[in-house]
C-alpha positions in Angstrom: 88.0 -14.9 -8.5 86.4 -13.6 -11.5 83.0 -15.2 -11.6 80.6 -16.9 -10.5 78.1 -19.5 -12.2 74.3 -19.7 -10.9 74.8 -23.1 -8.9 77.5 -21.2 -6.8 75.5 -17.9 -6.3 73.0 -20.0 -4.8 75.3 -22.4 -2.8 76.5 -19.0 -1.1 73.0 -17.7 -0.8 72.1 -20.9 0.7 74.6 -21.9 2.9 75.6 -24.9 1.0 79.5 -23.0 0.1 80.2 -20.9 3.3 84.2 -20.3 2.1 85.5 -18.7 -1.0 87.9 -21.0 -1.6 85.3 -23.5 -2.5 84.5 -21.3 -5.6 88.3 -20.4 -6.4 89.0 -17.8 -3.8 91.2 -17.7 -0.5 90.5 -19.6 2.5 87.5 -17.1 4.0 84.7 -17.4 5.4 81.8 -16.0 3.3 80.1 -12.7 4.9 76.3 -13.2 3.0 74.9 -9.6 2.8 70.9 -9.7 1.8 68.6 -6.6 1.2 65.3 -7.1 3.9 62.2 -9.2 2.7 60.7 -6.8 0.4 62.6 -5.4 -1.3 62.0 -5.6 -5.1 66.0 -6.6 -5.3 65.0 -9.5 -3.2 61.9 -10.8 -4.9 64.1 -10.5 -8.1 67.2 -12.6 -6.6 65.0 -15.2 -5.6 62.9 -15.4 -8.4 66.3 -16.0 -10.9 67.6 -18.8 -8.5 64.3 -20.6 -8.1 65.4 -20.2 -3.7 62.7 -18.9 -1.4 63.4 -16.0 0.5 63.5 -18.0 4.3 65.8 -20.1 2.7 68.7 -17.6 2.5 71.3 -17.7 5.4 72.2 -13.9 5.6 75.1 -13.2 8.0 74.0 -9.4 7.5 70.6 -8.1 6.4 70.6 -4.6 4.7 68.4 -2.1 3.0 69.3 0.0 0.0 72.0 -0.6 -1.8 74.0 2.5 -0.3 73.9 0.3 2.8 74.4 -3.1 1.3 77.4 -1.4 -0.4 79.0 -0.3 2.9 78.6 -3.9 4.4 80.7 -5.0 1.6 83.5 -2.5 2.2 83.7 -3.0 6.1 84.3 -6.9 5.4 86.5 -8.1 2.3 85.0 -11.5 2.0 81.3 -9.9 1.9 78.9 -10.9 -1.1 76.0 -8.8 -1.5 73.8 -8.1 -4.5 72.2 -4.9 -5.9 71.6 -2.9 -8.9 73.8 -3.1 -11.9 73.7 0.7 -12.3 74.4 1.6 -9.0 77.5 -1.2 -8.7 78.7 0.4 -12.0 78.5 3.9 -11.3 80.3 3.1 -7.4 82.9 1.2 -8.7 83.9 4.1 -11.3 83.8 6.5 -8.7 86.5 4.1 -7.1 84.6 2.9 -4.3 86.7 -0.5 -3.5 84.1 -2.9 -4.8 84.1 -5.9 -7.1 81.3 -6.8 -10.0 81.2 -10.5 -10.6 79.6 -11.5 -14.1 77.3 -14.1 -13.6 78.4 -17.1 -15.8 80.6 -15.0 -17.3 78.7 -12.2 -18.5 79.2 -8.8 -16.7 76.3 -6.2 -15.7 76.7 -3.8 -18.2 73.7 -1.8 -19.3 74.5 -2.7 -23.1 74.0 -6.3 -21.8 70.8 -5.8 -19.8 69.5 -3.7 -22.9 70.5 -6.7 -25.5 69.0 -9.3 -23.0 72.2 -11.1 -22.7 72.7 -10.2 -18.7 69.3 -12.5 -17.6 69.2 -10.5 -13.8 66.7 -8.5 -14.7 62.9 -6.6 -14.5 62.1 -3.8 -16.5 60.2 -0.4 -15.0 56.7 -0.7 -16.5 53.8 2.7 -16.8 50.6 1.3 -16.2 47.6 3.1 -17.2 43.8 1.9 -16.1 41.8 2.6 -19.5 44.0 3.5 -23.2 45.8 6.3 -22.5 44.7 9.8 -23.1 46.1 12.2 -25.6 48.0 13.8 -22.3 48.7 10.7 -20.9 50.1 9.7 -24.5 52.1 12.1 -24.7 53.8 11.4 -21.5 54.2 8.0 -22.3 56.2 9.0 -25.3 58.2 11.6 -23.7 58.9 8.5 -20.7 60.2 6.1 -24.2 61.6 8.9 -25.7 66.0 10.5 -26.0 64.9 13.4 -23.9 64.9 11.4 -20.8 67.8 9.6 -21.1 70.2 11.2 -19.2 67.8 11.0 -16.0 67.5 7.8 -16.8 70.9 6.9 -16.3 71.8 9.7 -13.6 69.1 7.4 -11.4 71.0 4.2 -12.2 68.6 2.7 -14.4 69.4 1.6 -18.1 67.5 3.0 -20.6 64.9 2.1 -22.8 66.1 1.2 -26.6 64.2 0.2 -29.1 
């Protein structure tokens, strides 16, 4: 299988397709891996695919994604969903794990930063009154080249203006 469209994300998620080879795959069952009510992962997922959360039928329900990615690797036909930073930089460390594009457009950060991937939120700062000259500056040095590679050493793609 190399994708999946939205409709068939949220048949799995669902319960409406319980085997992968209603979506092109082999003749499994479907092992549906979910992160806990919560989690900011969670509130995203269901958000894009317009599903409440009760609605999901999770055969496993997992944390972070370190643990959401080891219920994937235990069980071959497991589909689970987490960051796109964190899938990317497991699967390049060779960790046996599959990213699917979602119709047809694969998590890359040069896609999330173009808009093109729509999974989504961005990391906001939030300041009470107009920032200070201090808080100003740290603002700037938050937006700015000098922070990039912690940025991307914490999975997270970033800013570009």
């Amino acid at each position: 299988m190399k994708a999946l469209s939205d409709a068939q994300v949220a048949g799995i998620y669902t319960g409406k397709i319980t085997n992968w080879k209603e979506v092109g795959g082999r003749d499994a069952a479907i092992t549906v891996v979910n992160p806990k009510k919560g989690y900011s992962s969670a509130e995203l997922f269901t958000h894009y695919f317009k599903i409440d959360y009760e609605d999901i039928k999770a055969d496993i329900i997992a944390g972070d994604n370190p643990t959401r990615i080891k219920a994937v690797i235990a069980d071959p036909n497991a589909i689970a969903y987490i960051s796109a930073g964190e899938a990317d930089r497991t699967a390049r460390a060779g960790v046996p794990i599959k990213l699917l594009p979602f119709n047809n457009v694969m998590p890359t950060g040069r896609n999330i930063i173009t808009g093109n991937y729509p999974i989504t939120r961005p990391l906001i700062l939030v300041t009470k009154n107009l920032p200070s000259r201090a808080v100003k500056a740290f603002i700037d040095f938050c937006l700015s080249q000098a922070v990039v590679d912690l940025i991307e050493k914490l999975d997270f793609v970033p800013y570009e203006d």
